[in-house]
C-alpha positions in Angstrom: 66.1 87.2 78.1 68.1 89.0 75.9 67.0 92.4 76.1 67.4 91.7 80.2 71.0 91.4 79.3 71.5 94.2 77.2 69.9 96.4 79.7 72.2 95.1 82.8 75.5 95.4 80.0 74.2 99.4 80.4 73.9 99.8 83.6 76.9 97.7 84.3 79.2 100.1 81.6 77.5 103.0 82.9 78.2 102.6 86.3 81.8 101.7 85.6 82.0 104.8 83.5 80.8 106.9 86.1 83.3 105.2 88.7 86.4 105.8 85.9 85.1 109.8 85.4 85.2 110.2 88.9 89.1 109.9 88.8 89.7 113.2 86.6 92.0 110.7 84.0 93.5 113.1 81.8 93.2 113.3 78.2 95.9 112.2 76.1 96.1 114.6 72.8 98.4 112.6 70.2 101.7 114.2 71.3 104.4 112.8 69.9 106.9 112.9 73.2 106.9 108.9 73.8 107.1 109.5 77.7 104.1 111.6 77.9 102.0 108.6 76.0 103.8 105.9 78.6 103.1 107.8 81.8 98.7 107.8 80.0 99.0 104.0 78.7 100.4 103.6 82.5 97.9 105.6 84.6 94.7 104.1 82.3 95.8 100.7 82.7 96.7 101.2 86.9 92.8 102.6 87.0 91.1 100.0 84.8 93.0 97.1 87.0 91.9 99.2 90.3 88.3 99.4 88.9 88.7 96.2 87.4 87.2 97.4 84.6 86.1 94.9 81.9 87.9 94.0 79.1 85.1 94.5 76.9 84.5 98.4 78.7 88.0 99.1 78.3 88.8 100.2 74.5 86.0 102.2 74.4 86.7 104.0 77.8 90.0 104.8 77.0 88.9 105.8 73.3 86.7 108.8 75.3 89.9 109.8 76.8 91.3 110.7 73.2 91.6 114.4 71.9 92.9 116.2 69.3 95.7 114.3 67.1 95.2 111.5 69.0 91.1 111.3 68.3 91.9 111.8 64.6 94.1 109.3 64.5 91.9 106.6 66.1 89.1 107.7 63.6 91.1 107.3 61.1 91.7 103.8 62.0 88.6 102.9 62.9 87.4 103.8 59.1 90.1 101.5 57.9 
């Protein structure tokens, strides 16, 4: 019963991955102009309401869309 679970959690994060890629979000790269990181936070959050993306799916999916300083950063957190 388990394992039935973990298989449809997958495919569920999968597909909703594949539904959030389809939208060409863009990367946010750690810069430090304050507006630049509000209008990302913004248009993530606007897409993973319109998707209505799961809470659980959501950290990681906006963790992909991390590069550069901003990557670093979270893997530097993440160690902590």
């Amino acid at each position: 019963m388990i394992e039935v679970k973990e298989n449809k959690t997958r495919k569920d994060n999968s597909y909703m991955f594949k539904k959030l890629a389809s939208h060409n979000l863009s990367m946010y790269n750690g810069a430090p102009d304050p507006r630049a990181f509000k209008d990302w936070i913004q248009g993530i959050e606007k897409l993973f309401d319109a998707l209505q993306c799961s809470k659980d799916c959501m950290e990681g999916f906006a963790i992909f869309y991390l590069k550069d300083e901003a990557d670093l950063w979270w893997a530097t957190i993440r160690e902590m």
